[in-house]
N, C-alpha and C positions, 0 to 999 in steps of 0.2 A: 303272469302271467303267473310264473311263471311261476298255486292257487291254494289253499283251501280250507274247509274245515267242517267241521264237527271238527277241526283242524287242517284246514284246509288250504290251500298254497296257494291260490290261485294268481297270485301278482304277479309272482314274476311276471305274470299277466300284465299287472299291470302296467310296465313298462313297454309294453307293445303296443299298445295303441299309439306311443307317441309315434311310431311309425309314420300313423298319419299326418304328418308335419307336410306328408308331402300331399295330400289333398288340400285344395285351393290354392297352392303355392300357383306366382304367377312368375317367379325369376327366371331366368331362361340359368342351369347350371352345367357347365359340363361334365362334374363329379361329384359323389356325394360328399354334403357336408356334413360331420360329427354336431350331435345334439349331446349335452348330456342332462340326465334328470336333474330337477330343483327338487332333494330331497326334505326340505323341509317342507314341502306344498305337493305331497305326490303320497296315495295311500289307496290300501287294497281294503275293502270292507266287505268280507262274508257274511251272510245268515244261513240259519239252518232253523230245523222247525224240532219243537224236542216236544215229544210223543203226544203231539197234539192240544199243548197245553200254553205252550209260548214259542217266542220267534227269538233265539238268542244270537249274538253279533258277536262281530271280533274282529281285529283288525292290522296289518301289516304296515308299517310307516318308517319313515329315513331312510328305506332303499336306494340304492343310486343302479344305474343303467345306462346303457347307451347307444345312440339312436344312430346310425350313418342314414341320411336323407338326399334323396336323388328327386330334387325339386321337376327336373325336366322329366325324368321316366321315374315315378314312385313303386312302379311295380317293384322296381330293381332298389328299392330302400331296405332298411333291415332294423331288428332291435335285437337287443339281448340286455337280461336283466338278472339278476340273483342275489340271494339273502338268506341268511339264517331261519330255519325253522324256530328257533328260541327267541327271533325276534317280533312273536304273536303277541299281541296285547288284548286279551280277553274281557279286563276288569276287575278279573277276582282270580286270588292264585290258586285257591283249589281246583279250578279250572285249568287253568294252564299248567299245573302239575300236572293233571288226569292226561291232557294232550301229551305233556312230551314223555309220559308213563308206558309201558307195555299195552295199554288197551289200541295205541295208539300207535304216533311216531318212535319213542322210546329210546331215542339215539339225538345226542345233544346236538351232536356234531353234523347234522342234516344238509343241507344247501338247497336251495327251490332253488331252480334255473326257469329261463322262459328263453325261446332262439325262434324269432319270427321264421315262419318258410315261404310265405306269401303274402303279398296285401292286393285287395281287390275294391278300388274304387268306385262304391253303390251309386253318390249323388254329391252336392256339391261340397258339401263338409260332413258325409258320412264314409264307411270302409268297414271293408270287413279284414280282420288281419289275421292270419290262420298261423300257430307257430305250435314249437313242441313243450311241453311242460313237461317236468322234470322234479316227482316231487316223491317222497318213499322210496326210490331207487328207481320209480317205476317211469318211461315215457311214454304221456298221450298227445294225442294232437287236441290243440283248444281252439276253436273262433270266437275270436270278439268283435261286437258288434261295437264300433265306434264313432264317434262325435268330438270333430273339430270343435272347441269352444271359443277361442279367440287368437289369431296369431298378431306380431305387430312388435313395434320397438317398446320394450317395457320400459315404464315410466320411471322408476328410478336406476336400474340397472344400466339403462341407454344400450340394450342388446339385444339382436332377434329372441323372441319368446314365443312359444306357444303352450296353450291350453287343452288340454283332452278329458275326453270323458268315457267309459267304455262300461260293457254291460256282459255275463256272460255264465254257464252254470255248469260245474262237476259231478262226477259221483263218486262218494270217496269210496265207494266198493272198486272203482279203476285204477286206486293207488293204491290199494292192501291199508285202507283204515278205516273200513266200514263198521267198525263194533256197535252194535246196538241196531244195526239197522234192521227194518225197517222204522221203527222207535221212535229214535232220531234217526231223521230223514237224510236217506242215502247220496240225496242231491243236495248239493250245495248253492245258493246264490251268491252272485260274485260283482261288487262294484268298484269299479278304478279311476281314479278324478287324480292327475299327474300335468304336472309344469316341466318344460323342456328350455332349456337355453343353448343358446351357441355358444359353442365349446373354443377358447382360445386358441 
């Protein structure tokens, strides 16, 4: 979610959506049960738009997070997720200098946090999950728009699993890392495709 970029944090984000574990659950549970991320199959992918000339990417991955899931009342479910700022993967390092440079973040030592506050079930494998991002020092609240992709005993794990997909956009002028904007585009887009398991 938890999002962003021209350097943008947005995942921590992405760990929110798993939230939605608890849309189409059909278990009747009395408490919630702990998910936690499959960080090898769970990634936050930004675009931004740079002065009109290309669509550049960049992306957040191996996070781990974690989910408590209230299959019976999912309102009352929750996520929290966070990661290193230095853990951006751009493609090219003069790039990722520039972000973790003065123009920018400029501080190694960052943390993107995401702390779900709400989840609002739209339709039958959709939700919308509202939480706090935590990214430059600074807190906004984010909604992501989300998609159950598949829940069920995974095939080789032999343990409840589920699939998410979520959709969602910043401005990094809300986090103090707007340089260049309007240029490069003050908004951020944000996609988060994230694997949950249940937690022993």
């Amino acid at each position: 979610m938890n999002l962003f970029t021209s350097p943008l944090k947005t995942t921590a984000l992405g760990a929110a959506l798993a939230a939605t574990l608890a849309v189409g659950a059909t278990a009747a549970s009395a408490a919630a049960e702990k998910y936690v991320l499959d960080a090898s199959h769970s990634q936050i992918v930004f675009s931004y738009n740079h002065l009109g000339y290309s669509t550049n990417y960049g992306m957040f991955s191996g996070f781990e997070g974690e989910i408590m899931l209230d299959a019976e009342d999912p309102a009352a479910s929750s996520v929290t997720v966070s990661f290193p700022v230095t853990s951006m993967l751009t493609g090219w390092e003069g790039r990722f200098n520039h972000f973790m440079g003065d123009d920018f973040f400029g501080k190694a030592d960052e943390t993107v946090t995401f702390t779900s506050t709400a989840i609002e079930v739209t339709g039958e494998k959709t939700a919308k999950i509202t939480g706090d991002l935590t990214l430059n020092g600074v807190t906004k609240p984010v909604v992501l728009d989300a998609v159950m992709n598949q829940s069920g005993e995974h095939p080789m794990a032999k343990k409840p699993w589920a699939g998410f997909s979520a959709t969602t956009s910043v401005k990094r002028t809300d986090f103090n890392v707007g340089a260049f904007a309007p240029y490069v585009s003050d908004e951020v887009q944000i996609m988060i495709s994230i694997e949950a398991m249940k937690a022993e």
